[in-house]
C-alpha positions as CSV (number, residue, x, y, z in Angstrom):
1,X,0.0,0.0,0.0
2,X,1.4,3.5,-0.9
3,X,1.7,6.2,1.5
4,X,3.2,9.4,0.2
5,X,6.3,11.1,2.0
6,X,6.3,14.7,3.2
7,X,9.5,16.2,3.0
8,X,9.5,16.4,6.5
9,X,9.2,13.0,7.4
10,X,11.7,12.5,4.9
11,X,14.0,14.5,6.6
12,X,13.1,13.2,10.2
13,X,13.7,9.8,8.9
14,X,16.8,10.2,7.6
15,X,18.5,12.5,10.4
16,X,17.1,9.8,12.9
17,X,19.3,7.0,11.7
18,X,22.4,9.2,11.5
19,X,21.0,9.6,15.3
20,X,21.4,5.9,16.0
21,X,25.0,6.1,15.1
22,X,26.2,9.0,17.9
23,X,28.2,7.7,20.4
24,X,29.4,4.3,18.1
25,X,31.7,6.6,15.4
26,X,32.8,10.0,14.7
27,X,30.0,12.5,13.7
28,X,32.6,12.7,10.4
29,X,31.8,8.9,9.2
30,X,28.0,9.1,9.4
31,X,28.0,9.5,5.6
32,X,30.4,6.7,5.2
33,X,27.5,4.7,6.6
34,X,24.2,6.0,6.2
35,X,24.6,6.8,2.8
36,X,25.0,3.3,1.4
37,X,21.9,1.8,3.5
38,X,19.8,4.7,1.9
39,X,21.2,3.9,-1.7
40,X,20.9,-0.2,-0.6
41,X,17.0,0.5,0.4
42,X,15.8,2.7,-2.5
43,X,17.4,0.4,-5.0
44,X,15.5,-2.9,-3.3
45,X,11.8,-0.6,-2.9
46,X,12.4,0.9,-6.4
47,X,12.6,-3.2,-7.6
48,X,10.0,-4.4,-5.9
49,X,7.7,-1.7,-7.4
50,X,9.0,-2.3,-10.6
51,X,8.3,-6.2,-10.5
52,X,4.5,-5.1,-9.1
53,X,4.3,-3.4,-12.2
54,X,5.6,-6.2,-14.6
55,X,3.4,-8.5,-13.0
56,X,0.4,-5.9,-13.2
57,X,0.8,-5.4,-16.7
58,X,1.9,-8.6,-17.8
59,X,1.0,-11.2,-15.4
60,X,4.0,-12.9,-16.1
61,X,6.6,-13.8,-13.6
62,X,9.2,-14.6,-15.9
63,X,9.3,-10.8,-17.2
64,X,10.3,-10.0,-13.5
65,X,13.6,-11.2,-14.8
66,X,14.0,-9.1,-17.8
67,X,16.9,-6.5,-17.0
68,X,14.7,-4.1,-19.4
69,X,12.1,-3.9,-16.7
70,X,14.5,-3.1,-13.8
71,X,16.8,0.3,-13.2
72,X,19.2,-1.8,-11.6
73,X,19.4,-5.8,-11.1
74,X,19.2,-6.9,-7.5
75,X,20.4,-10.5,-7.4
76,X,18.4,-13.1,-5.4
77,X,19.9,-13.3,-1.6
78,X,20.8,-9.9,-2.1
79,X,17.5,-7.7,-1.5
80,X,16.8,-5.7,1.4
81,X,14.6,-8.1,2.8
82,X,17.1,-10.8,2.7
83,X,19.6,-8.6,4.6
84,X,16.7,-7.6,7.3
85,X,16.5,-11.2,8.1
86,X,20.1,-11.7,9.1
87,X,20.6,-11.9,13.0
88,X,24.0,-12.1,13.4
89,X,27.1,-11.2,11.2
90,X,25.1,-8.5,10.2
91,X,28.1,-6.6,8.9
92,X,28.9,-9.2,6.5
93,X,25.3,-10.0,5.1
94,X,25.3,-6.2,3.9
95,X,29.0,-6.2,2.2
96,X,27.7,-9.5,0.9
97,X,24.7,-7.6,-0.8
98,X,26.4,-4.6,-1.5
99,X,28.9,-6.4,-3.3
100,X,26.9,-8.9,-5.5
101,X,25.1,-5.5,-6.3
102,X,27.8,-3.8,-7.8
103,X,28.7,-6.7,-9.6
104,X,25.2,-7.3,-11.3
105,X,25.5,-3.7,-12.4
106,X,29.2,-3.0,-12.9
107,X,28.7,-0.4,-15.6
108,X,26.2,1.5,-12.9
109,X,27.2,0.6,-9.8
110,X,31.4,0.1,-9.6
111,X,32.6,1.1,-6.2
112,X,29.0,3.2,-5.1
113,X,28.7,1.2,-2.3
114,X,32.3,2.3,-0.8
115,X,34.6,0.2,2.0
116,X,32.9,1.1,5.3
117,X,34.1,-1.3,8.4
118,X,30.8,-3.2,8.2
119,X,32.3,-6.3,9.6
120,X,33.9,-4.7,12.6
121,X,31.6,-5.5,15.8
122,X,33.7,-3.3,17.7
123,X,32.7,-0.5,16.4
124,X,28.8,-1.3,14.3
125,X,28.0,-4.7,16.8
126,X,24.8,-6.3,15.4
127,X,22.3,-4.9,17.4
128,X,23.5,-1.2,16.3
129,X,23.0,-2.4,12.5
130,X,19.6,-4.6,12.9
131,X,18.5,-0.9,14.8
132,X,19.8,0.7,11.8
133,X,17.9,-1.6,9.5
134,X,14.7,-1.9,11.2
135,X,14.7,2.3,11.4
136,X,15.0,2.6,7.1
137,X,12.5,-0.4,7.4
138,X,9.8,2.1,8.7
139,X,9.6,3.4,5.1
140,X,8.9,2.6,1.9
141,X,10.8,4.5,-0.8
142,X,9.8,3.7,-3.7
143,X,9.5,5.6,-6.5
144,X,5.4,6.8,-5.8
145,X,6.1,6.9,-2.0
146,X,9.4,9.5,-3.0
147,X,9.4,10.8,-6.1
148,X,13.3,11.3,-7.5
149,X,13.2,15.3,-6.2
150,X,12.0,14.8,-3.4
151,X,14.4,12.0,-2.3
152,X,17.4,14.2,-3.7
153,X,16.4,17.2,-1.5
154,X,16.1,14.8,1.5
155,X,19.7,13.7,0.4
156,X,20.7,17.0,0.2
157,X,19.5,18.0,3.5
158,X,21.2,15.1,5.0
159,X,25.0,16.4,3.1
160,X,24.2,19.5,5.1
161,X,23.2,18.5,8.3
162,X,26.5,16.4,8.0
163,X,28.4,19.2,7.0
164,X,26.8,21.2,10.3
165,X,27.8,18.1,12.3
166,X,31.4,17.0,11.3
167,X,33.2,20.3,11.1
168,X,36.6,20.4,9.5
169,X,35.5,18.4,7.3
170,X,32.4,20.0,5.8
171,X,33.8,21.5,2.6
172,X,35.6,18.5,1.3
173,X,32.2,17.5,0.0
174,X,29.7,20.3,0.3
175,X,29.6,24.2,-0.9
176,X,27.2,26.3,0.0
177,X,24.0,26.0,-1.7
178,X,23.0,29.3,-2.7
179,X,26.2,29.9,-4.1
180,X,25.9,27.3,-6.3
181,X,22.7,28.7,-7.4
182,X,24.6,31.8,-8.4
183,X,26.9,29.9,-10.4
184,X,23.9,28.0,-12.1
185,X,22.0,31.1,-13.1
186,X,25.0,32.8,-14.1
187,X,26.4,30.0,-16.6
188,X,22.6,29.3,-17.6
189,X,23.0,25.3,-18.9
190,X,20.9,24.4,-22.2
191,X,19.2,21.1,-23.1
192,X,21.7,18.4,-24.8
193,X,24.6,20.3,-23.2
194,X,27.6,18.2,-21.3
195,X,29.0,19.6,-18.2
196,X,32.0,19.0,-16.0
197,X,33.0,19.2,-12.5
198,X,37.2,18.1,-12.0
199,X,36.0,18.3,-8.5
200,X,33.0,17.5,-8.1
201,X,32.3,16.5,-4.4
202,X,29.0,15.1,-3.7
203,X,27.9,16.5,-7.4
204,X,26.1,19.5,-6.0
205,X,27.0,21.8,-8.5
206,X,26.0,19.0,-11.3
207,X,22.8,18.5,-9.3
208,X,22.3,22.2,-9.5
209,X,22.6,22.7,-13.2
210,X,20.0,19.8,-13.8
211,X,17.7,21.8,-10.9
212,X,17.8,24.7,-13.2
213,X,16.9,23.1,-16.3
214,X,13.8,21.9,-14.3
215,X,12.5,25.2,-13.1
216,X,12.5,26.5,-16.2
217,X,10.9,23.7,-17.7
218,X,13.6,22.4,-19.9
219,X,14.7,19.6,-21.3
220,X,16.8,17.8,-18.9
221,X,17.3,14.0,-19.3
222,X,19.6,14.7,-22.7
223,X,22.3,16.6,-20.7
224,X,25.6,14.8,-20.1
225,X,26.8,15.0,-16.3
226,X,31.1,14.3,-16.0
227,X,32.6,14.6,-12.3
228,X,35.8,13.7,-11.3
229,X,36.5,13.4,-7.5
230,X,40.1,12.5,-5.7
231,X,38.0,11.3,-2.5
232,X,36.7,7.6,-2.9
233,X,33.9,8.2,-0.3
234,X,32.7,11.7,-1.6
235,X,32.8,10.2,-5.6
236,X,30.6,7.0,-4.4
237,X,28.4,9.9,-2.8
238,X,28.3,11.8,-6.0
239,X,27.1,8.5,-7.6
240,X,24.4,8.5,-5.3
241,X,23.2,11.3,-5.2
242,X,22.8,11.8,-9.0
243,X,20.9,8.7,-9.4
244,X,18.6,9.3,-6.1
245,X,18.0,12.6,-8.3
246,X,16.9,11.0,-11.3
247,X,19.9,11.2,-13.6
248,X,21.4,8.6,-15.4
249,X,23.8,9.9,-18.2
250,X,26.7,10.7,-16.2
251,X,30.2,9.6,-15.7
252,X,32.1,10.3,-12.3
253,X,35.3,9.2,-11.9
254,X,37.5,8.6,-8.6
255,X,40.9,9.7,-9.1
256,X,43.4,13.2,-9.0
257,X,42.2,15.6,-11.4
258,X,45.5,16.8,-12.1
259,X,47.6,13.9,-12.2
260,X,45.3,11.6,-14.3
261,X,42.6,13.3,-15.7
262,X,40.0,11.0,-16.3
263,X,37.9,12.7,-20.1
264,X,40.3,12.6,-22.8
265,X,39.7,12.4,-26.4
266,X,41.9,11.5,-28.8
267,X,44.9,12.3,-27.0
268,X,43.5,15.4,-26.0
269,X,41.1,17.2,-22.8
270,X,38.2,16.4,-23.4
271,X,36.0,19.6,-24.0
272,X,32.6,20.5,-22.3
273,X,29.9,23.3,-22.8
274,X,29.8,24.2,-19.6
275,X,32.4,23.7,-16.5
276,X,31.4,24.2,-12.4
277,X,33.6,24.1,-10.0
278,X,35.1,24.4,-6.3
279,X,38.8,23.3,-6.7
280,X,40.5,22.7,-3.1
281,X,42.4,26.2,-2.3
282,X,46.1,26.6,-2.3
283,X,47.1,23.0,-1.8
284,X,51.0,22.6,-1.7
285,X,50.7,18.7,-2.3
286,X,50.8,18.2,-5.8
287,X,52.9,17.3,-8.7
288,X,54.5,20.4,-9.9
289,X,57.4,18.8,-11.7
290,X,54.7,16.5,-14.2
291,X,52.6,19.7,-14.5
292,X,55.6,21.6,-16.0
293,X,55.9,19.3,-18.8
294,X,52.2,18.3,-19.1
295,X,51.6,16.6,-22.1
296,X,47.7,18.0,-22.2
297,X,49.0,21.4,-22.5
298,X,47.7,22.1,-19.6
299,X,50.1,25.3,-18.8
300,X,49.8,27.4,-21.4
301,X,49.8,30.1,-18.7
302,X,52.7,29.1,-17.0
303,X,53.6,26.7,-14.2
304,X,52.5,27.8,-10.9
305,X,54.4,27.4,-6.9
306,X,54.6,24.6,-5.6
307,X,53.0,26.2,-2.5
308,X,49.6,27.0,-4.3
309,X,47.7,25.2,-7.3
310,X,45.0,27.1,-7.4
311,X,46.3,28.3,-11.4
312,X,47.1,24.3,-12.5
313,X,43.3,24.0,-11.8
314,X,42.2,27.0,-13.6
315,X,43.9,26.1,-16.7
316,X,42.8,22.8,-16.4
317,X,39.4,23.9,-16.5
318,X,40.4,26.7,-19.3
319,X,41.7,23.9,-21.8
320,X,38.8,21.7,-21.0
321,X,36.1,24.4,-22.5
322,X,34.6,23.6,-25.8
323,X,36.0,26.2,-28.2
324,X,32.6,27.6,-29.2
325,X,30.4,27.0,-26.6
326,X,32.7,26.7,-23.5
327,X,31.9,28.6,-20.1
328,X,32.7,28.4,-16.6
329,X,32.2,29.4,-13.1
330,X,34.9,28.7,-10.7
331,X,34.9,29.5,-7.2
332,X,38.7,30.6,-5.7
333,X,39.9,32.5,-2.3
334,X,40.6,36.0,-3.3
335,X,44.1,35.7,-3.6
336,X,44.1,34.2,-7.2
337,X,43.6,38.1,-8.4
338,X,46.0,39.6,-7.0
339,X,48.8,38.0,-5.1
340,X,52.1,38.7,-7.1
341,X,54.0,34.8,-7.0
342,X,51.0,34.7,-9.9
343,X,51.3,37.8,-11.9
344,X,52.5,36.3,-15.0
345,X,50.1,33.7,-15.1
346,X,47.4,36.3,-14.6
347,X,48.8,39.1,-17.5
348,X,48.7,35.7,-19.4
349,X,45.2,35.2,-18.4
350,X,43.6,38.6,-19.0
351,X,45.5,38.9,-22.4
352,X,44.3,35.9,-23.5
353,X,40.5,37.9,-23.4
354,X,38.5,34.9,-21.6
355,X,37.7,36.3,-18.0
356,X,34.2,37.8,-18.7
357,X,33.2,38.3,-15.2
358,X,34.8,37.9,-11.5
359,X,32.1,38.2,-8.3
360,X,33.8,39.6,-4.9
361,X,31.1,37.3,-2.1
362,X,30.9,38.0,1.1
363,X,32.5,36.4,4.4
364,X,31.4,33.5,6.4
365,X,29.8,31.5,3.3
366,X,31.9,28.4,3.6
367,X,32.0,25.9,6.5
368,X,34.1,27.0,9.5
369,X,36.2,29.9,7.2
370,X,35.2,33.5,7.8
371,X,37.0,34.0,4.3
372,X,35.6,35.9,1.3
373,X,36.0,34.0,-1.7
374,X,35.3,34.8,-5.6
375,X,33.9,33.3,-8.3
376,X,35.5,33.6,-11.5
377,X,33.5,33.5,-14.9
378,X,35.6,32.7,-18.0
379,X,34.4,32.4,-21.8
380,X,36.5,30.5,-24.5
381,X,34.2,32.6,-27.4
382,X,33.0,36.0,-25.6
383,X,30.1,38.1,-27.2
384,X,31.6,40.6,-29.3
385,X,30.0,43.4,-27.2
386,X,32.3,41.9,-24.2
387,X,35.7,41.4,-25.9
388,X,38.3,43.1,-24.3
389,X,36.1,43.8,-21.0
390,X,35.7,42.2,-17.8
391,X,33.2,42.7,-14.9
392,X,33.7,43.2,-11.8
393,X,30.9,42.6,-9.2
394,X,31.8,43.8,-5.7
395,X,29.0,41.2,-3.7
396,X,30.8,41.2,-0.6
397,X,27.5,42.8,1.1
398,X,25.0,40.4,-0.5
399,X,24.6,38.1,2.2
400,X,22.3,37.5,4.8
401,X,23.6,35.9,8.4
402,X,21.3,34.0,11.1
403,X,22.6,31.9,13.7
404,X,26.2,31.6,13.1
405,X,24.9,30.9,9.3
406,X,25.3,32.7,6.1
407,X,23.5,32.2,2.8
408,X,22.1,34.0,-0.2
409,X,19.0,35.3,-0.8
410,X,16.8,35.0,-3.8
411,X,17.1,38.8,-4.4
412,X,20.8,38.4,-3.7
413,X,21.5,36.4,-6.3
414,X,19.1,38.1,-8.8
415,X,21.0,41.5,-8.1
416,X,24.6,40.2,-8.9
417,X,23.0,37.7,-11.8
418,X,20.9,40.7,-13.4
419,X,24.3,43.0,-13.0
420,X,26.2,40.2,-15.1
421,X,23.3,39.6,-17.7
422,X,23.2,43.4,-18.3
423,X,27.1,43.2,-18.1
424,X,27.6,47.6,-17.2
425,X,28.7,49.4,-14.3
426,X,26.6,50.2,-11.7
427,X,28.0,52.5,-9.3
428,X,29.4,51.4,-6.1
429,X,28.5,47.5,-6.9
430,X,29.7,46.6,-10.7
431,X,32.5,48.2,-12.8
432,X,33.5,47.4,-16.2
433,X,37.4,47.5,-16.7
434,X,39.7,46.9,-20.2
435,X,42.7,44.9,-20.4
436,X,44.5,48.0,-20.3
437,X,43.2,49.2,-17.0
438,X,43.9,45.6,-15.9
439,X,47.3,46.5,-16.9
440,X,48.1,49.9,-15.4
441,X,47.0,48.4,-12.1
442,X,49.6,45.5,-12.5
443,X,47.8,43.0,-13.4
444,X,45.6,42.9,-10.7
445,X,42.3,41.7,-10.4
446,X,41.2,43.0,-6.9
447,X,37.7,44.3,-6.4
448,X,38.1,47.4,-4.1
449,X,41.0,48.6,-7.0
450,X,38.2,49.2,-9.1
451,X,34.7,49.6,-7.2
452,X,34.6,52.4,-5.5
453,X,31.6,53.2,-3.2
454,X,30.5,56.0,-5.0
455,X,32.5,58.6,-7.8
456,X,32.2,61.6,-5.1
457,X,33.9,60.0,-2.4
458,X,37.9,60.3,-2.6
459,X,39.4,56.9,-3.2
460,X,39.4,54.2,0.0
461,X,41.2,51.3,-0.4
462,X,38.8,48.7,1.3
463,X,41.0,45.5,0.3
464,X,41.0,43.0,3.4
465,X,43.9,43.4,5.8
466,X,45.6,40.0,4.3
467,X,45.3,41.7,0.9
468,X,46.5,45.0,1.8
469,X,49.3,43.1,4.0
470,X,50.7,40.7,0.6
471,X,50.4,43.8,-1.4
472,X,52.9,45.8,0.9
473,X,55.2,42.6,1.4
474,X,55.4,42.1,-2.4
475,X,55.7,45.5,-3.2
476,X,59.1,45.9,-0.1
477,X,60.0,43.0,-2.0
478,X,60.6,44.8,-4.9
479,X,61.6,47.3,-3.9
480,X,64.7,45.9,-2.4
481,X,65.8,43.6,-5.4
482,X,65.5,47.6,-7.5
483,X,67.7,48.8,-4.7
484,X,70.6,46.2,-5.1
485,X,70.1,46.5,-8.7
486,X,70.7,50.0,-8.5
487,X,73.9,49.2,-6.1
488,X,74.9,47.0,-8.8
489,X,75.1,49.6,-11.6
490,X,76.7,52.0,-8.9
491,X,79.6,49.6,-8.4
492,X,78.4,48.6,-5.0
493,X,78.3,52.1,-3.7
494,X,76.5,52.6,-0.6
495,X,74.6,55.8,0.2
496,X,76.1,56.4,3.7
């Protein structure tokens, strides 16, 4: 018998069995856990209303058995029902399942389940796992019960609440949703189109591009989904969570983005329509020496530091953007437009005409990090109207804060999206600069430089004290190497 789901006893249903778990593991490993039980019991409901339908339409229990009439293959011994019935070694009857699962469906399916200690008494003992099981029991999910939406939000509410609950750890798979939503409506994805996240996380920003296509009523099963994600865990997530949303052309791929990139083509990056992103900031643990000599051409800006790769993504993502079509929205910390140890590769950057449009947001949007970051909007083919230009959106005020939390509003992200879609300067918020103003100011990219508050005022620079600091250090930097230069020509004179 169906019984539809509220969203609210979705959401109550699926926080209470990450409730069970307190006190047995680290709020941080809930996901590795709960996740895989919530896949493992929509996949065995969604079958059995499948086969209710066969048998409805055809009368035929043989047809149950046709993989045309299944989403995914659930091999006898290996339903739900068959792991509710174990009473001990209850660890091992859901690897068991888990396993045969993925092999019925390797194409689908390889990996999804990930490596959680299942077997380890110590720390799940059966009686925690039958509670576990008997809790998701309370619910049917099957595809009437929970349509595909409303299952995905309740999945996105549970990434959240674990982001709230596990701390440091927060951002490694989740970004904050509103921004994301900014991104969406900037980049605008069409019908048919393929889109790309090298880091995709839990496939938020993927899951957001197919959201927008459904609010406005689009087209949205034809649209390609890639992902590739460094973290086994979060990729199996991602895996989830796109096919508890209803998609099912998508590839996501576990493995470093900028060691082995997973789309290639005939030797070559693969090229998208449309690229999303949140690349980790400033990591100093990569391999600089293979990106040097990167046979994808993947530094045709230059090689960056060792101490920040920030740039290796970024061109990563440049040279992976369709030639005609290609646009992106990347989210950075500030110091990508300004700080000096990257000058080149930014003159590089702005000469080579594809930064349309950089957004300044404001603090406290990311999980325990009172930084502001930026997102940076690049197009391989700009209008013509835009060639030469770039937009600068000073956002850092368009936030709302409640309870420790911060968050865009709809009107907050229709003021800075309307700003970009009309692409002019609007005083004290947007300003439209030239590659040669870019220039005279040294290449620098920073907000304040440009934005002013209003044309009466005199000039404040309002740059962050970090910014402000760099600038002075790089600028005393250089200022001493002129000095010895100058001692040089003098013959090592000294002024005293």
């Amino acid at each position: 018998m169906s019984k539809r789901i509220t969203l609210d006893e979705l959401k109550s249903y699926l926080w209470n069995s990450a409730v069970l778990l307190r006190t047995h593991i680290d709020a941080g490993s809930y996901k590795q856990y709960i996740f895989p039980l919530l896949f493992f019991k929509r996949i065995s409901d969604v079958y059995d209303e499948e086969c209710a339908a066969v048998l409805a339409e055809y009368g035929d229990e043989e047809a149950l058995d046709f993989p045309e009439n299944h989403r995914f293959a659930v091999p006898k011994g290996s339903h739900w029902r068959d792991v509710r019935e174990a009473h001990e070694n209850v660890g091992v009857a859901i690897i068991n399942a888990f396993r045969a699962i993925e092999r019925a469906n390797t194409e689908k399916l390889s990996g999804v389940f990930g490596d959680g200690a299942w077997a380890n008494k110590n720390r799940l003992p059966d009686e925690l796992l039958k509670n576990l099981i008997e809790h998701f029991s309370t619910l049917t999910l099957s595809i009437e019960n929970c349509p595909e939406d409303e299952l995905g939000q309740g999945y996105e509410y549970l990434i959240r609440k674990f982001a709230d609950d596990s701390g440091h750890t927060a951002q490694e798979f989740y970004t904050n949703r509103t921004v994301v939503h900014l991104m969406t409506e900037m980049l605008k994805p069409q019908p048919g189109e393929s889109i790309y996240d090298p880091t995709c996380g839990s496939a938020g920003m993927l899951i957001s591009a197919i959201a927008y296509l459904k609010t406005q009523d689009k087209e949205w099963r034809n649209v390609k989904i890639y992902g590739q994600e460094i973290n086994a865990l979060t990729s199996a997530i991602a895996k989830m969570n796109l096919f508890l949303h209803g998609v099912k052309d998508f590839q996501i791929v576990n493995d470093d983005t900028l060691t082995a990139p997973a789309f290639i083509e005939n030797g070559q990056l693969q090229q998208f329509d449309m690229i999303v992103a949140n690349p980790p900031y400033s990591i100093n643990q990569w391999n600089r020496e293979a990106f040097a000599a990167d046979k994808y051409g993947r530094n045709f800006l230059g090689t960056p530091t060792q101490g920040r790769a920030d740039y290796a993504f970024f061109q990563h993502i440049l040279k992976s953007l369709d030639q005609h079509t290609g646009r992106c929205a990347i989210l950075f910390p500030h110091g990508v437009l300004f700080r000096n140890e990257e000058s080149a590769l930014r003159e590089k950057l702005i000469r080579s005409d594809m930064v349309e449009c950089v957004i300044g947001l404001g603090a406290n949007l990311f999980y325990n990090s009172p930084m502001e970051a930026c997102i940076i909007i690049c197009r391989r083919s700009k209008h013509p109207d835009r060639r030469g230009q770039i937009l600068l959106i000073n956002a850092i005020n368009e936030v709302t804060r409640k309870s420790a939390q911060s968050w865009l509003d709809d009107a907050h992200i229709k003021k800075i999206a309307d700003a970009y879609e009309k692409y002019m300067t609007v005083e004290g918020f947007a300003q439209k600069i030239t590659i040669a103003d870019a220039e005279q100011n040294g290449w620098s990219l920073s907000i304040p430089l440009y934005v002013r508050e209003s044309s009466g005022e005199e000039a404040v620079d309002s740059r962050p004290v970090a910014e402000c600091a760099a600038s002075w250090l790089d600028a005393a930097f250089d200022m001493r190497l002129a000095y010895e230069d100058l001692k040089a020509l003098l013959g090592g004179t000294s002024d005293e």
